[in-house]
C-alpha positions as CSV (number, residue, x, y, z in Angstrom):
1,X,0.0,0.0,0.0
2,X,1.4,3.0,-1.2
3,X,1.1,6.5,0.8
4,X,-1.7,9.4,0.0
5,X,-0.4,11.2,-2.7
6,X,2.1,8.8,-4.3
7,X,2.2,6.4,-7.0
8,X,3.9,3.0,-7.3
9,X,7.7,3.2,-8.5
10,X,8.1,6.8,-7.3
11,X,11.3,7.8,-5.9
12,X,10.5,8.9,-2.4
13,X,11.6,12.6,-1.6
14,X,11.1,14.1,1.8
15,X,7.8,15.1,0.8
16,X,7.1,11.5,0.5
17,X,8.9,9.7,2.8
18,X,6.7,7.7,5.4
19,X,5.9,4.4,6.9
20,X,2.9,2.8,6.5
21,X,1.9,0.8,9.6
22,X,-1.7,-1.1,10.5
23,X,-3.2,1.9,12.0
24,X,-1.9,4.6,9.3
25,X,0.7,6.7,7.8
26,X,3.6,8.4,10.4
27,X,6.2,10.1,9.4
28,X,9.6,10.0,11.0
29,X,8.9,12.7,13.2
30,X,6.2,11.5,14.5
31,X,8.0,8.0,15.4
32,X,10.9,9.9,17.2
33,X,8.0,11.9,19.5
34,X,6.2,8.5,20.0
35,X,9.3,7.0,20.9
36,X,9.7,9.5,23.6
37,X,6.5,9.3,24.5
38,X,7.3,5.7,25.2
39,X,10.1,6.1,26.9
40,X,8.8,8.5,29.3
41,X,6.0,6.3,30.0
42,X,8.4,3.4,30.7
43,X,10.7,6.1,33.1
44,X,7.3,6.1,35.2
45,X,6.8,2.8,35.6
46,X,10.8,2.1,36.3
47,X,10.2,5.0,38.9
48,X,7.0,3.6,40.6
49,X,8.5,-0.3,41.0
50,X,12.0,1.6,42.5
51,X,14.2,1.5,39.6
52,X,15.1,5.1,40.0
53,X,18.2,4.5,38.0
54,X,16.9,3.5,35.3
55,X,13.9,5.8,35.9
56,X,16.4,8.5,34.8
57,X,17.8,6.9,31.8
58,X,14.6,6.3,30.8
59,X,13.7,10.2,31.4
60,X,17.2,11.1,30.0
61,X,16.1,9.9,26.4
62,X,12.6,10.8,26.2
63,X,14.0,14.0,26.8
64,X,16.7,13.5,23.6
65,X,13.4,12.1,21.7
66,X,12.0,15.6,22.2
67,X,15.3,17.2,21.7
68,X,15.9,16.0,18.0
69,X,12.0,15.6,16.8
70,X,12.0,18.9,16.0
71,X,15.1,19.1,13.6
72,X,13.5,15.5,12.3
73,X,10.4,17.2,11.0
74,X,12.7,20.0,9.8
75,X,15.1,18.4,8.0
76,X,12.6,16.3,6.0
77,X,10.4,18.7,5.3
């Protein structure tokens, strides 16, 4: 299944360049936010079981995620 807007055989630009998955289209971006997004989730639930250590590695890259996101969705845009 190609993505909205592209043919079949097209030589995907950054205009263009996305993953289809089960529940949609997500552009990388997105993944890196989600990926934070996961992370910090996981920092929680490290932190609440008493795995403060890892708590903050955990926290340390959701907080990188959000760092480079940005300059993601800007430099394939």
């Amino acid at each position: 299944m190609c993505p909205a807007g592209s043919r079949h055989g097209d030589i995907p630009t950054a205009r263009t360049r996305t993953t289809t998955w089960i529940l949609g289209v997500y552009d990388p971006a997105c993944l890196v936010t989600l990926a934070g997004v996961l992370m910090a989730g996981a920092a929680i639930a490290l932190a609440a079981v008493g795995r403060i250590e890892l708590a903050l590695v955990g926290l340390m890259l959701a907080g990188l995620a959000d760092l480079f996101d940005g300059a993601v969705a800007r430099r394939l845009r």
